[in-house]
N, C-alpha and C positions, 0 to 999 in steps of 0.2 A: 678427366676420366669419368668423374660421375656424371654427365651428359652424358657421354657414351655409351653408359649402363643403363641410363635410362631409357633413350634412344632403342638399343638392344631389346631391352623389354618388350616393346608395341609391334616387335617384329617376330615371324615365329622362326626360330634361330637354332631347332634342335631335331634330332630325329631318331624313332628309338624310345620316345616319350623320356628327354633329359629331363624335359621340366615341367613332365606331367605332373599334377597334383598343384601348378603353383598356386592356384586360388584361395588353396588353402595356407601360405607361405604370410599371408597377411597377417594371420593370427597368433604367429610366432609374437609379435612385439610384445603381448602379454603376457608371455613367458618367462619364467625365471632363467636366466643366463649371468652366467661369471665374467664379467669384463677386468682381468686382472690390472692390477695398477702397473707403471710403465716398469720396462724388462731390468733397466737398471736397482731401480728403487729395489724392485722384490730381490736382490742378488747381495743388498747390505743391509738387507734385514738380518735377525737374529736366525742363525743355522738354527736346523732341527733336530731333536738333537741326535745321535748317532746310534746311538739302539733302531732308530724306527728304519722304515720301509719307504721310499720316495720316490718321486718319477721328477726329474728334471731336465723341461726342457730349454735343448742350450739354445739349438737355431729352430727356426719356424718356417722360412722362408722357402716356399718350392723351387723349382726350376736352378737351372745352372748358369744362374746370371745375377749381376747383382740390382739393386731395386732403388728408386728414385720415389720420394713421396709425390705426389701432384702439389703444383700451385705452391711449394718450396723449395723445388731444387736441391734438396737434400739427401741422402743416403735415407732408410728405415733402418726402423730399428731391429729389424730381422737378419741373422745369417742364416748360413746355408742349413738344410737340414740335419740336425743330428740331436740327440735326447740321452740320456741315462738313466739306470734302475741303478738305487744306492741302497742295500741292504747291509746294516750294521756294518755300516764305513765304507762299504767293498764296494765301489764302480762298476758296472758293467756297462758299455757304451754300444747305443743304437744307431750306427749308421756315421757318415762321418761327413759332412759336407762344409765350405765352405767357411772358415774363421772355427774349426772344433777346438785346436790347440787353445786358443785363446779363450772359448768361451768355459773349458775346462776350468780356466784359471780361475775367471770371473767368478764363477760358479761355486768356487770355494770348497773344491772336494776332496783335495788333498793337504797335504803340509803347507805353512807358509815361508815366506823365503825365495831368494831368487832365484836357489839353486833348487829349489820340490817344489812339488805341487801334483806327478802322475804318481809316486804310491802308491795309490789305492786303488787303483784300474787294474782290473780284472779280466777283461775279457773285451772282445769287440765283436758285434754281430752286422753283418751287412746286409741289408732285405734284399739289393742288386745290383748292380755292378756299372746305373748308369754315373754321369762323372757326380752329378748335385750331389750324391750319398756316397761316393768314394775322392771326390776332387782333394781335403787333406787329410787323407787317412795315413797316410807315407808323414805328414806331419809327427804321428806320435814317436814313432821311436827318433827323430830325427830329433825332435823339442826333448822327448823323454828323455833320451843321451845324455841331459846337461840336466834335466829337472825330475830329477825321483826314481827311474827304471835302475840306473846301475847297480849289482848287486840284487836286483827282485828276478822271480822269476818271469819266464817271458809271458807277455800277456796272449795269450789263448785267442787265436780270430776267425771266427765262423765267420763264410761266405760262400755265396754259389759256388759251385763248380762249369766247367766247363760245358757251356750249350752242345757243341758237338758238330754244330752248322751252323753258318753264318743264317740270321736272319731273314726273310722270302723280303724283296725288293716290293714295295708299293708303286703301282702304277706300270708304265712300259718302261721298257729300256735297260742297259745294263748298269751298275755301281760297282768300281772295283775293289778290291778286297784287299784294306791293310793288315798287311802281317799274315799274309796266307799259311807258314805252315801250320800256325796257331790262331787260328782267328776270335778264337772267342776262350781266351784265357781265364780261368776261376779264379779265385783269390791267391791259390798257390803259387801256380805261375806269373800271376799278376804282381806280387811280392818279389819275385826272383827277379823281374825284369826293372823293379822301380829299383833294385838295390843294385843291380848293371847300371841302370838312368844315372845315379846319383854314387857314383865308384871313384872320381874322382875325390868329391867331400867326403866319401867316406874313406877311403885309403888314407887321404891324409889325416883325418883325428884319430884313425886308428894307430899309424903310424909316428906322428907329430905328437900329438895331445894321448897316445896311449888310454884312446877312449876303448871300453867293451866291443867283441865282437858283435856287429849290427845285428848276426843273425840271433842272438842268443836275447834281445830284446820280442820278438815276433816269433809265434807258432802258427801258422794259418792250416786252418781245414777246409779243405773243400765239401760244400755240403750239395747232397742231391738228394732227391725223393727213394725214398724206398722204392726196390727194385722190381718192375712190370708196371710201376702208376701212370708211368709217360712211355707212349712209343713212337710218339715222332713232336717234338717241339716244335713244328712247322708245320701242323695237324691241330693240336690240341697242347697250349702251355698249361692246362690248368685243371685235368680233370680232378671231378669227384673224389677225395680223397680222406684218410685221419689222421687227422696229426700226429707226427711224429717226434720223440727225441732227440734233442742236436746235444745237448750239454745237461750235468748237473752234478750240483756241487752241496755241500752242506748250508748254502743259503738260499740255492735258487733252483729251479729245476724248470728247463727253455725248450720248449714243445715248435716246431716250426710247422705250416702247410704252402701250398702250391697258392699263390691269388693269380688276379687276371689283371696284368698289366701288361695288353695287349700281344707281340712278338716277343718281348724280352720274357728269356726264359735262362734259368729259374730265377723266378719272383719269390721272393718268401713275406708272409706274415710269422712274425713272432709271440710267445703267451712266454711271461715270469711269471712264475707259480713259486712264491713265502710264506712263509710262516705267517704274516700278515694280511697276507690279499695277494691278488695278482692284474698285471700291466700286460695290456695285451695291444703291439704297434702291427700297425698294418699296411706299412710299406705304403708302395705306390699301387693304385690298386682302380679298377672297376670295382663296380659292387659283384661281392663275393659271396658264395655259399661254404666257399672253404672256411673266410675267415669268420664268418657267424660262426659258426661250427667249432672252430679256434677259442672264438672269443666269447662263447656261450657261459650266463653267468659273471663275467669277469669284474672286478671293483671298475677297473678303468679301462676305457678301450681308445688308443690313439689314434686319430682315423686322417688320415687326407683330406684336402675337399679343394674344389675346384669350380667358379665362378663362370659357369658357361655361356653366360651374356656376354662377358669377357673376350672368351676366346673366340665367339663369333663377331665381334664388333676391330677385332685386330684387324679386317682385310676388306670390311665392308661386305656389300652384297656381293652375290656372285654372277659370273662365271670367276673360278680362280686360277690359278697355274699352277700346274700340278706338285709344284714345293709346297703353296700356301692350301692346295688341299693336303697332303700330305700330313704338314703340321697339322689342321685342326681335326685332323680324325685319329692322331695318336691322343690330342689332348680331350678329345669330349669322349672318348671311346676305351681310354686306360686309365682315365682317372675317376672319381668321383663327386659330382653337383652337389651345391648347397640343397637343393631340392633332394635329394636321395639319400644323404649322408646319416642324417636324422632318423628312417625307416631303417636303415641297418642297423644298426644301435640299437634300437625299439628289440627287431628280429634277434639279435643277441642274450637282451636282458642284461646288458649291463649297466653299471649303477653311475658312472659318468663318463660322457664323450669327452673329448679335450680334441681339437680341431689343430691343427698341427699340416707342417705342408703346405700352408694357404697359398695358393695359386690365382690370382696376381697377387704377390704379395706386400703390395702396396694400397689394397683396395680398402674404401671405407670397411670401421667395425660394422657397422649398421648389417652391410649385406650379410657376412658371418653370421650375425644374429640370428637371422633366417633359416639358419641350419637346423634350431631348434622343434619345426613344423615336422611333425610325425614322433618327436622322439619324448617320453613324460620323466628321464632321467634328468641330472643336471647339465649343463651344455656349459662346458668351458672354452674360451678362445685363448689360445695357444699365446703366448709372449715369449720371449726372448728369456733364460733364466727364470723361469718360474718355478719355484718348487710347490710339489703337493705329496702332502701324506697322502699312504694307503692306509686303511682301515677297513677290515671288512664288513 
């Protein structure tokens, strides 16, 4: 892999100016940056303690797939995308991808015991509806059932709503449409269909094991932009907008805007605004003027970022076919470069990046590091179960 990054390099691989500015990328290594110790270690340290304010992240890892180190054959130490705001005890959980059930546990943020551990979970927000941030969301109440939910109230679940129209086809030709009368289901609908999906296991522990009614564990909202900001998601997913209110409660108050993650519509950035400070995640995203705008000020801001040497070294030079262009202009065109990741943060004024999403995420720290070029706050690289105070 790092041959091929190199390689990548000496070639110009981008357009759009991705990786305008790299000259200056050199200069990062003299910068201050947080290389946390490994995801494990930091998860049996001593808990912090429960009064404070924290961002915990559980998975790191972008994409909907899972990751092989190079030169070991081994798994990373990354899962799938997902994080949490813990404000005096209370969970709130950001996005849900890939091992959440599990890293919940690791994480330490409930009861212990075999039968607790989600207690404390509050709420779930989802930035979008592809599968890496939704793939085990259907986990909690299913895990919950047996481990803390019974008896709580249901937990609260922000997520897009319904697009409206299937997304515009890249390229020629036709792509048929699964689930036509519904094709692009929000969270609401998306709930109703995973609890059809999975009616067998649940009839029977409802039936058998006289487990709670499923539905009384899940509240889901469908969230959408206030009304006239979008008029055709097949136009424009992302215009100019102010944040708005999705939720708020006596510990936290969650402000959502529109980012630019190509076709997928709605995208959301989210801001937790405590008594402490505030966490402000920003989905999968191009570089945004919504989420500066979001995250203007913020203690911490959790940003994506994405390795564009990478994604152009996966298919070689070109000509490509039109799958393998496809792919690499949702990935260098929806998401955000170590080169750029750093200037938005800067443009924010927030007081520390934390790099999250890493796309490949198997890649050397070193390149990570890089992100630090433009930005004079602190630069944290994202690990598996990391916890960090707010403070403002």
């Amino acid at each position: 892999m790092c041959h091929i990054i190199e390689q990548a390099h000496r070639a110009s691989l981008t357009r759009r100016g991705l990786l305008a500015g790299a000259a200056a990328v050199g200069a990062a290594g003299a910068a201050t940056v947080l290389t946390p110790a490994p995801a494990l270690a930091a998860s049996r340290t001593k808990k912090p303690a429960r009064g404070r304010t924290r961002l915990v992240l559980l998975g790191t890892a972008g994409g909907p797939m899972t990751w092989i180190t190079p030169h070991t054959g081994h798994p990373t130490a990354r899962e799938g995308i997902a994080s949490a705001v813990v404000v005096a005890g209370r969970v709130y959980l950001v996005d849900c991808g890939m091992g959440v059930a599990r890293q919940l546990r690791l994480a330490q943020l409930g009861n212990e015991g075999d039968f607790a551990g989600f207690e404390t979970l509050q709420a779930i927000f989802l930035t979008h509806l592809h599968s890496d941030h939704t793939m085990d969301y259907f986990n909690i109440p299913l895990t919950g059932w047996y481990q803390g939910r019974p008896g709580k109230p249901a937990i609260e679940v922000y997520g897009p709503g319904s697009r409206g129209v299937p997304a515009p086809i890249f390229g020629d030709g036709d792509v048929p449409v699964v689930n036509p009368d519904n094709p692009t289901p929000g969270i609401e609908d998306m709930t109703k269909y995973f609890i059809q999906a999975f009616a067998t296991d649940i009839n029977d522990r409802m039936r058998d094991s006289r487990k709670p009614d499923i539905h009384t564990l899940l509240n889901p909202h469908d969230v959408m932009p206030p009304a006239g900001v979008v008029r055709d998601p097949n136009v424009n997913t992302h215009p100019r907008m102010k944040p708005f209110k999705v939720m708020e409660d006596d510990y936290v108050r969650v402000t959502a805007t529109l980012v630019d993650h190509g076709a997928v519509y709605p995208a959301y950035a989210f801001r937790f605004d405590t008594d402490d400070g505030s966490i402000v995640f920003g989905g999968d995203t191009a570089p945004s003027p919504n989420l500066i705008r979001l995250a203007k000020d913020a203690d911490i801001l959790v940003h994506e970022v994405i390795d564009a040497d990478w994604v152009r070294s996966l298919y070689g030079q070109p000509p490509y076919t039109p799958e393998e262009e496809a792919f690499i202009q949702h990935l260098l065109y929806s998401h955000t470069s170590i080169e750029q990741v750093g200037p938005v943060a800067e443009k924010a004024g927030v007081n520390t990046l934390v790099l999250s999403h890493l796309a490949p995420a198997n890649n050397p720290i070193a390149r990570w590091r890089r992100a630090k070029a433009g930005f004079s706050g602190r630069l944290v690289i994202g690990e598996d179960l990391l916890q960090l105070p707010v403070k403002r």
